[in-house]
C-alpha positions as CSV (number, residue, x, y, z in Angstrom):
1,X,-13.8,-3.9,48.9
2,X,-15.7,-2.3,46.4
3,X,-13.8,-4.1,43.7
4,X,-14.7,-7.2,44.9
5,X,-19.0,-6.2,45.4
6,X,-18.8,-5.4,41.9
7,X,-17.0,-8.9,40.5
8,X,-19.7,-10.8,42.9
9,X,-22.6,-8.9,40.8
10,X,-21.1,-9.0,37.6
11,X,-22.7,-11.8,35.5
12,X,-20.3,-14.0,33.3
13,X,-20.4,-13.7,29.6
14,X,-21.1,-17.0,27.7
15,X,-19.5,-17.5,24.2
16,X,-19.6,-20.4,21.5
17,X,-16.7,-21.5,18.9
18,X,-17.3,-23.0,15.9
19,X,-14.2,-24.4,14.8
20,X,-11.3,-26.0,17.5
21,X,-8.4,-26.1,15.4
22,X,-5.0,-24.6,15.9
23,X,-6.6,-21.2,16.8
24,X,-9.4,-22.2,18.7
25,X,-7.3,-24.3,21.0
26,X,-5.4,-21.3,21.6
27,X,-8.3,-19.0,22.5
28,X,-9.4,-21.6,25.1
29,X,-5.9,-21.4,26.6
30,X,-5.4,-18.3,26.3
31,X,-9.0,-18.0,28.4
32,X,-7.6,-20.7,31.0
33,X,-4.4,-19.2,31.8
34,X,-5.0,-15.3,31.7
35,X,-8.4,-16.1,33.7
36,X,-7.4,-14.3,36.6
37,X,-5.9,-10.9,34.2
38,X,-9.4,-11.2,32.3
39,X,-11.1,-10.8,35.4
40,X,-9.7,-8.3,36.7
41,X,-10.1,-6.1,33.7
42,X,-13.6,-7.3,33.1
43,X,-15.1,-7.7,36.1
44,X,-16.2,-11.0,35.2
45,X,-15.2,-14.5,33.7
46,X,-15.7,-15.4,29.7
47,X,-17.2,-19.1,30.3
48,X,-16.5,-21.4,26.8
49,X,-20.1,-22.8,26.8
50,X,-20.0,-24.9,23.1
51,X,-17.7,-25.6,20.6
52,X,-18.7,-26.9,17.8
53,X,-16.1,-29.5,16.0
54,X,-16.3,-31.9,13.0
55,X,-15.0,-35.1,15.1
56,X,-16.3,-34.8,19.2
57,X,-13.8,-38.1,19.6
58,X,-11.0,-36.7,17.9
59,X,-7.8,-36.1,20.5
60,X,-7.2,-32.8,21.1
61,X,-4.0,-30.8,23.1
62,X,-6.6,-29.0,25.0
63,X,-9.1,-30.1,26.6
64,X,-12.3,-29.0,27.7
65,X,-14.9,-29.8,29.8
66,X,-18.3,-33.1,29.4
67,X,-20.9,-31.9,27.1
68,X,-19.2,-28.8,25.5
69,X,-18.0,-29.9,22.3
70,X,-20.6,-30.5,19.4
71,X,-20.6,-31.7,16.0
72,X,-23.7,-29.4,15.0
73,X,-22.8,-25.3,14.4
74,X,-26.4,-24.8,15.6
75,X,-25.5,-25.8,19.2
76,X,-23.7,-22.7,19.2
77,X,-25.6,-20.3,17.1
78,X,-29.2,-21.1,18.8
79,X,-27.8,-21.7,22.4
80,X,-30.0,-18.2,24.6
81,X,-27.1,-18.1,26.8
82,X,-24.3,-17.4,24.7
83,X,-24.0,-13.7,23.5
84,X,-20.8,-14.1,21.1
85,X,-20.0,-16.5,18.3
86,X,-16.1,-17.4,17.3
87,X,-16.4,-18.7,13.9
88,X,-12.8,-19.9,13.4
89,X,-13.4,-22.5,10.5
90,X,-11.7,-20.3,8.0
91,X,-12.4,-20.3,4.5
92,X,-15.9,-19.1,2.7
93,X,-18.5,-21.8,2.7
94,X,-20.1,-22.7,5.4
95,X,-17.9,-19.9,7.4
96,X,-19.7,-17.2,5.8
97,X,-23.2,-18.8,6.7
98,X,-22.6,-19.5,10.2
99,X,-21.8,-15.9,10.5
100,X,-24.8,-14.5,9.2
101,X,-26.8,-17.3,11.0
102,X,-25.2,-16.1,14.4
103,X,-26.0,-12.6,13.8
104,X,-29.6,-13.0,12.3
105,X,-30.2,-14.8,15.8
106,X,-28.7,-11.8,18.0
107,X,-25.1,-12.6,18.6
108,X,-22.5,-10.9,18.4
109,X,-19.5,-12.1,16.6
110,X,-15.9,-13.1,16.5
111,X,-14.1,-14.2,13.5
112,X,-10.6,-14.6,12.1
113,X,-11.5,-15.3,8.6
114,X,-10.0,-12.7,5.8
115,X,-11.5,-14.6,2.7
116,X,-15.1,-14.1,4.2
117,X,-14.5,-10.7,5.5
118,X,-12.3,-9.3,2.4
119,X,-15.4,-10.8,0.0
120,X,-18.3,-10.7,1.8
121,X,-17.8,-7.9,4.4
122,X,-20.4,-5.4,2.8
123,X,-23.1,-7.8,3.5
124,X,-21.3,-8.9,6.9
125,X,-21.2,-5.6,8.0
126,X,-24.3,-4.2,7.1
127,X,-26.4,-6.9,8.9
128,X,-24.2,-6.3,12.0
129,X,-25.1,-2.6,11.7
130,X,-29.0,-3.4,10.7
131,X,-29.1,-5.6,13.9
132,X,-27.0,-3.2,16.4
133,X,-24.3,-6.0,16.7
134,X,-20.9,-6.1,17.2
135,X,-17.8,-7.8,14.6
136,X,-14.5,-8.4,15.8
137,X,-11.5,-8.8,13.3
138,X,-8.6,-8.1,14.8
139,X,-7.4,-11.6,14.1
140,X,-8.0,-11.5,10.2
141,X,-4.8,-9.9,9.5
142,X,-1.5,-9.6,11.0
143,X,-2.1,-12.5,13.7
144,X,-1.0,-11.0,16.9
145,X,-0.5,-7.7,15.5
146,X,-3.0,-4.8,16.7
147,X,-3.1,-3.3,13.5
148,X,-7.3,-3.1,12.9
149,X,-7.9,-1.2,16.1
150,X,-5.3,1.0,15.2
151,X,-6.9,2.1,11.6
152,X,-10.1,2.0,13.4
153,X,-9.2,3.7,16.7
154,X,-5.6,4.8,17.0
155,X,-5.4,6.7,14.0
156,X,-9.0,7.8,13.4
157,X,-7.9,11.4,13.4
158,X,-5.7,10.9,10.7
159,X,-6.2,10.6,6.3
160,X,-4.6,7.4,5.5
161,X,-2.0,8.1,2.7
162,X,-0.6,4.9,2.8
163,X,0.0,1.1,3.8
164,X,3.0,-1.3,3.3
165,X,2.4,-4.4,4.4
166,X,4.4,-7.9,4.4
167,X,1.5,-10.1,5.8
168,X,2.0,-12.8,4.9
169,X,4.7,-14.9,7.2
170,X,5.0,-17.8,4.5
171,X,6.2,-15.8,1.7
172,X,8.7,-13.9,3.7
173,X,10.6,-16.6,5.6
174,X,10.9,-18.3,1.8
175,X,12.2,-14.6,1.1
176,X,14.0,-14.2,3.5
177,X,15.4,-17.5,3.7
178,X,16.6,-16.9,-0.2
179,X,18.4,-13.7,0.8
180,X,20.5,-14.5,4.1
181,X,21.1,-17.8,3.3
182,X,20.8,-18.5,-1.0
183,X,19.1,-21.3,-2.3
184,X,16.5,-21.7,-5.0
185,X,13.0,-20.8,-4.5
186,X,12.1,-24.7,-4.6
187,X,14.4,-25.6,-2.1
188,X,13.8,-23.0,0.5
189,X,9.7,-23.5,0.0
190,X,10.0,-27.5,0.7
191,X,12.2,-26.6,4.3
192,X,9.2,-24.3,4.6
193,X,6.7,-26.9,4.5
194,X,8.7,-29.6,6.6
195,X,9.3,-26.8,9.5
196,X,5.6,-26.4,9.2
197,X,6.0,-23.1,7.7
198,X,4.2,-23.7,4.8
199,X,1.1,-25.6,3.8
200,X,1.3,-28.7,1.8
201,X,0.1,-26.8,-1.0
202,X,1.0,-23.5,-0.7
203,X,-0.5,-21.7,-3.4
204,X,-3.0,-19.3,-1.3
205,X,0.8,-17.7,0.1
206,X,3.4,-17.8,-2.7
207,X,0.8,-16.5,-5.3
208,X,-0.4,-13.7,-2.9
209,X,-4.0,-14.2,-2.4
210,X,-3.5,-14.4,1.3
211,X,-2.1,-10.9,1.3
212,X,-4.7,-9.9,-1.2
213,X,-7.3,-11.0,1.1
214,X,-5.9,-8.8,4.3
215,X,-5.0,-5.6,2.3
216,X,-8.7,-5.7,1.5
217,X,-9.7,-5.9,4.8
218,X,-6.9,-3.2,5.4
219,X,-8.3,-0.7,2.7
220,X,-11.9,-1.1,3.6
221,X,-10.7,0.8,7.3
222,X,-8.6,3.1,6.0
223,X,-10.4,4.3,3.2
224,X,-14.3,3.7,4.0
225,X,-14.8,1.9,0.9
226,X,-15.3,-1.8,0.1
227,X,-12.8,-3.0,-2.7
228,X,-13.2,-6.5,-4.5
229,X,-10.1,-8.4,-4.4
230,X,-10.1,-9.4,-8.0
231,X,-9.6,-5.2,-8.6
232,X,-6.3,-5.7,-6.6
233,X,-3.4,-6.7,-8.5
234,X,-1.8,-9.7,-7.3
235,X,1.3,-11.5,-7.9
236,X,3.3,-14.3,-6.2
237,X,6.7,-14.5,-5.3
238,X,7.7,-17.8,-7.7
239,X,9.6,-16.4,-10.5
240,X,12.2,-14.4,-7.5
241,X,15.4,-16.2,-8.5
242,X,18.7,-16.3,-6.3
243,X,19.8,-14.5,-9.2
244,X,17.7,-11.1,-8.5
245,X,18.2,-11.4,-5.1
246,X,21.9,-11.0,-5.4
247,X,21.4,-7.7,-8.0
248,X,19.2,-6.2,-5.7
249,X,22.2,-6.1,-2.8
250,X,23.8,-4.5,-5.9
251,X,21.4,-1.8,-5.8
252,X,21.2,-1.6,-2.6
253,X,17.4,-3.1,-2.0
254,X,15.7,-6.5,-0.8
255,X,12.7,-8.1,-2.5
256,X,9.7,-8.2,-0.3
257,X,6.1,-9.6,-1.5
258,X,4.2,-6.1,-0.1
259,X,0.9,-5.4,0.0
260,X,0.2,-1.7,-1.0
261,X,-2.4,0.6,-0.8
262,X,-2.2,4.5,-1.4
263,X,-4.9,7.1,-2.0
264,X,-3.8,9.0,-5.2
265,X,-6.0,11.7,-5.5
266,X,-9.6,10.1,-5.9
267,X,-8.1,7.0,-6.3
268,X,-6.5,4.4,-4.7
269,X,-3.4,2.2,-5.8
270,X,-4.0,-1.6,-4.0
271,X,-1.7,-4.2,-5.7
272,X,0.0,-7.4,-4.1
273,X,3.8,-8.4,-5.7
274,X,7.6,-8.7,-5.0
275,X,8.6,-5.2,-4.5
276,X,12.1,-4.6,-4.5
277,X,12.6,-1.4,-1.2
278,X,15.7,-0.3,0.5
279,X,17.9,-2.1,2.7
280,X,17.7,0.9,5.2
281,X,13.9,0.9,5.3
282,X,12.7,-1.0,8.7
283,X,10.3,-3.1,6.4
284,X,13.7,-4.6,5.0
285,X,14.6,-6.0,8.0
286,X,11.8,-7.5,8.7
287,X,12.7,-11.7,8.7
288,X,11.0,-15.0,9.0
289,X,7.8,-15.6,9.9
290,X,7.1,-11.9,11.3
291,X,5.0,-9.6,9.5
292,X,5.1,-5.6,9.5
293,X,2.3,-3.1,8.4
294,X,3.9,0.4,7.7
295,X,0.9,3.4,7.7
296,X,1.5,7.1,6.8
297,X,-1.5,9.2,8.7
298,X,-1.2,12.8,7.0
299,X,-1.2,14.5,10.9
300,X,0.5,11.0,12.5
301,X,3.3,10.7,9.7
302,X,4.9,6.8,9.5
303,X,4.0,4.1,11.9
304,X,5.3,0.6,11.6
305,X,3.7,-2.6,13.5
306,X,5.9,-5.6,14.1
307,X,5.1,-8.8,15.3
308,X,4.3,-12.7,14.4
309,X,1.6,-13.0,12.1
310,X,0.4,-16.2,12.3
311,X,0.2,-18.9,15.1
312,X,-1.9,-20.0,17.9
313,X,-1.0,-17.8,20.6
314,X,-0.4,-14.9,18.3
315,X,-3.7,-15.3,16.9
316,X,-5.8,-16.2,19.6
317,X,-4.3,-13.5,21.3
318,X,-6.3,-11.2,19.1
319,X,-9.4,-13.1,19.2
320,X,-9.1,-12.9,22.8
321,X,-9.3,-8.9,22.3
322,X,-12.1,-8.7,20.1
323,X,-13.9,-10.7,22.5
324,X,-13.0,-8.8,25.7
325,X,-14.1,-5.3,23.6
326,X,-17.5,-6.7,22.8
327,X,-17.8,-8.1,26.7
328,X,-17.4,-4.7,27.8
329,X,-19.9,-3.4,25.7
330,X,-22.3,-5.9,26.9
331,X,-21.2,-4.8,30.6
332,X,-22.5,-1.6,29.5
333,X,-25.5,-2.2,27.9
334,X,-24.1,-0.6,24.8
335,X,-23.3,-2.3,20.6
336,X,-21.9,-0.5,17.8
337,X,-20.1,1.6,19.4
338,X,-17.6,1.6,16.5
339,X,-18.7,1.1,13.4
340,X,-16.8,-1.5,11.6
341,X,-15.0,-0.1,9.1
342,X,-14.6,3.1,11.8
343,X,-16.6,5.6,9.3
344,X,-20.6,5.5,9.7
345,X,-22.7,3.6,6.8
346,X,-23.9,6.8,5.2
347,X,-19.6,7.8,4.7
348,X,-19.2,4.8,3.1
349,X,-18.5,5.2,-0.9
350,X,-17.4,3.8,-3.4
351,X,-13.0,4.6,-5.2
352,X,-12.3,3.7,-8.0
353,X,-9.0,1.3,-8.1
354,X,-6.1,2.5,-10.0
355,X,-5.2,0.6,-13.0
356,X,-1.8,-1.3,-12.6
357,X,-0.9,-0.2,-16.1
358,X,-1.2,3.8,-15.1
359,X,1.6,2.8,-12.2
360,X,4.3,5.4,-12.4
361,X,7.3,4.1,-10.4
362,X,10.9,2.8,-11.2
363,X,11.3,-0.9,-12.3
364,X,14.0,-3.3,-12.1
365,X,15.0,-5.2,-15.5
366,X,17.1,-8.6,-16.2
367,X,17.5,-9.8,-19.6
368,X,19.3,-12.5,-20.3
369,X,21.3,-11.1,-23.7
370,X,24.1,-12.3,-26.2
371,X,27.3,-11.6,-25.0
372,X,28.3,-9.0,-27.4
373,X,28.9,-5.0,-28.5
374,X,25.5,-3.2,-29.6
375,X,23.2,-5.1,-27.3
376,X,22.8,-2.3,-24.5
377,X,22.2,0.0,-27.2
378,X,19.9,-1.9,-29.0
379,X,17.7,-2.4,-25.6
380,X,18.4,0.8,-24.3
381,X,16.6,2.3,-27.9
382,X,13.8,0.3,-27.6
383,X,13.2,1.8,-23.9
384,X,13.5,5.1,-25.3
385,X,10.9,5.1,-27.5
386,X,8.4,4.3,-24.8
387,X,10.1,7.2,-23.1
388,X,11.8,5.0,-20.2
389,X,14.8,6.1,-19.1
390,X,17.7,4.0,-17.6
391,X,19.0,4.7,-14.4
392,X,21.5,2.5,-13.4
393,X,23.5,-1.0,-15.5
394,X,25.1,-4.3,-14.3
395,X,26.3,-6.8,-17.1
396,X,28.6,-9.4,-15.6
397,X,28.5,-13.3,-14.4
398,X,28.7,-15.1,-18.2
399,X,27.0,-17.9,-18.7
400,X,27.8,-21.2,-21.5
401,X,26.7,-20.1,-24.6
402,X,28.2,-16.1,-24.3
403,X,24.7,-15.3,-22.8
404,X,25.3,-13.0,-19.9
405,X,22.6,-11.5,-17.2
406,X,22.3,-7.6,-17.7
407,X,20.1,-6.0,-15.5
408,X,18.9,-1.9,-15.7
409,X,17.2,0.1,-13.1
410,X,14.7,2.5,-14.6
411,X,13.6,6.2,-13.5
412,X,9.9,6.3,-13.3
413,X,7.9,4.9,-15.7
414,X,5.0,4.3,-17.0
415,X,3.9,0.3,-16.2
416,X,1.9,-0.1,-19.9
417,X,5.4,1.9,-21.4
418,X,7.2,-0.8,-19.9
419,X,5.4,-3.6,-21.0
420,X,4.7,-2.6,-24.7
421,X,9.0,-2.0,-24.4
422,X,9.4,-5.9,-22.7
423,X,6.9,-7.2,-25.6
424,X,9.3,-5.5,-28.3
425,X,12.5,-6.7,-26.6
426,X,12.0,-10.2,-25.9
427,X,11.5,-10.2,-29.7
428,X,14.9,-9.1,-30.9
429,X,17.2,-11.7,-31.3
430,X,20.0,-11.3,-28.7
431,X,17.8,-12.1,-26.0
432,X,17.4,-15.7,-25.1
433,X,14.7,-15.8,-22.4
434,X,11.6,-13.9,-20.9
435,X,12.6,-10.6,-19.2
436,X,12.2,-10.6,-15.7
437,X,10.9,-7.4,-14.5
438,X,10.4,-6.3,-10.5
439,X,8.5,-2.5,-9.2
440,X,10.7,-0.4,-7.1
441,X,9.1,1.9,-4.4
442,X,12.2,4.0,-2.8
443,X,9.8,6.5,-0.7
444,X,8.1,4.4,1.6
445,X,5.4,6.2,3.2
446,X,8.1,9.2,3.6
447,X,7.4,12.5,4.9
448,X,7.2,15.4,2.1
């Protein structure tokens, strides 16, 4: 009885999208159909009040009630009654404006969007905290995966000494696709796009400024600082070959495009490229479209979070629990509860980046050499010198011409060692192409 008293003098929470694409069709359903679980844990409904669209004749799968769709942003942004503002446009401009609009007029927001957040979050956040307002993010990386409120709540008691991620679902079906089934990188990325996996031009993935974007976003929680993401080192997955695929089973490893971040004394490595880890690590098995985060907490130890990364019911999932966090707020008459990035403004500070050039990890190696005695030894001087030692050697598969693949696994070395030796080698003249060259990481966010 009492349960009910208190749902009959709740009052319903009104909120406004802007943008009714893939993902904001999915928050509406995702509204509709849990209605009845949402209520029960709130106490009261969430009522879609506007959404603001480009096209109000355009045909839509879901559909909503007369008069709530608008093609003006303001709608939603000046409407008194509505207390929340999705923005779920994606990209910068206007995105980045209707946010700040929405929270200069007293609303609390929602938003999905990684670009605006992982290059204008500072000035996002700080408004937010200037006006006692609310952000939620949960949906700006990993999808459906809860891996925000973890770094922001489940793991607050810990120092983050690592992330692994493979964010980006794109880049690791092509991947993944590649290793269980072969094919060239070309071939597997145009099956991509006709299964819908992949954009038409699918740059923003294969080049890794997606996962650029989210380990941002990522670092700024775990670390209390705000990086740029032209400071992170990014590189795409295009040059992976069949070829390296099938010498890193040799070796015992898979090629993943990670994103990783660690604190290194009073720095912080962040860096986005095919990383080649081994087969026994669970972020090996990790397949398709699914994304993982692997965290190292120094009291916690390794977590992993596993789950689709992308999709409308994934997504709007986590939109959904943004949304529900800030209503209960507002059922308590309380904002800012949790800071955004989990550690209070005056905490806040800048770390210096690591240079990718002072990276001190083993490296993977394929030349493609002339077919006879003294090259190894030739190479294997030149390494030397720039005090790089070789670890392990595969020469076999010849090709027309005598050239043959040989491929050496390093010990740890220096990244600028390695590329001063790969500038002196591709100049000798038993190599016939550019040096392919991958970073190993065998210790993923391991215990010591």
């Amino acid at each position: 009885m009492k349960k009910t008293d208190n749902l009959k003098t709740m009052k319903d929470i009104h909120i406004g999208l802007i943008g009714f694409g893939t993902v904001g069709q999915g928050v509406v359903r995702v509204i509709d159909e849990n209605r009845s679980i949402l209520r029960d844990k709130l106490g009261c409904e969430i009522v879609v009040k506007r959404i603001a669209v480009r096209d109000v004749r355009k045909e839509r799968d879901v559909r909503v009630g007369e008069g709530i769709l608008t093609d003006n942003p303001m709608d939603v942004i000046e409407d008194p009654d509505i207390s929340i503002v999705v923005e779920l446009i994606g990209g910068i401009t206007p995105a980045r404006d209707f946010i700040l609009r929405a929270l200069e007029r007293g609303k609390h927001v929602v938003t999905a969007n990684k670009a605006v957040l992982s290059t204008h979050g500072r000035e996002v956040f700080t408004l937010a905290g200037d006006r006692g307002l609310d952000v939620g993010f949960e949906a700006s990386v990993g999808g459906g995966i809860p891996v925000i409120r973890a770094l922001r709540e489940g793991l607050v008691a810990n120092r983050i000494d690592s992330i692994y991620g493979i964010i980006n679902g794109t880049a690791n079906y092509i991947l993944s696709k590649m290793t269980n089934e072969g094919g060239k990188f070309e071939d597997v990325l145009r099956r991509a796009q006709e299964k819908g996996y992949a954009e038409s031009d699918p740059s923003f993935d294969i080049e890794g400024t997606d996962t650029a974007h989210k380990l941002a976003i990522l670092i700024n929680i775990a670390f209390g600082t705000y990086v740029d993401t032209r400071d992170i080192y990014t590189e795409g997955i295009t040059r992976i070959t069949p070829l390296d695929i099938r010498f890193a089973r040799e070796f015992g490893y898979r090629i993943k495009l990670l994103a990783i971040a660690k604190l290194v004394g009073d720095e912080i490595e962040a860096r986005v490229h095919p990383t080649m880890i081994p087969e026994s690590h669970p972020l090996a098995k990790v397949d398709g479209v699914f994304n993982a985060v692997h965290i190292r907490g120094n009291a916690v130890g390794p977590v992993m979070f596993y789950g689709l990364g992308a999709g409308m019911m994934p997504t709007a999932s986590a939109v959904v629990s943004d949304l529900v966090d800030i209503c209960r707020n507002q059922l308590k008459g309380v904002s800012s509860r949790l800071t955004p990035l989990s550690y209070t403004q005056e905490a806040i500070k800048d770390i210096k980046i690591k240079n990718i050039e002072d990276l001190d990890i083993p490296y993977y190696l394929r030349f493609l050499a002339i077919d006879k005695p003294g090259v190894l030894s030739r190479i294997s001087g030149v390494l030397g010198a720039h005090n790089i030692s070789i670890s392990s050697v595969i020469q076999k598969g010849r090709k027309i011409g005598g050239a043959v693949p040989l491929v050496i696994v390093t010990h740890s070395a220096l990244e600028r060692e390695l590329r001063q030796a790969i500038k002196e080698i591709e100049k000798l003249d038993v190599i016939l192409d550019k040096i392919i060259y991958l970073r190993i990481e065998e210790n993923l966010g391991a215990v010591n």
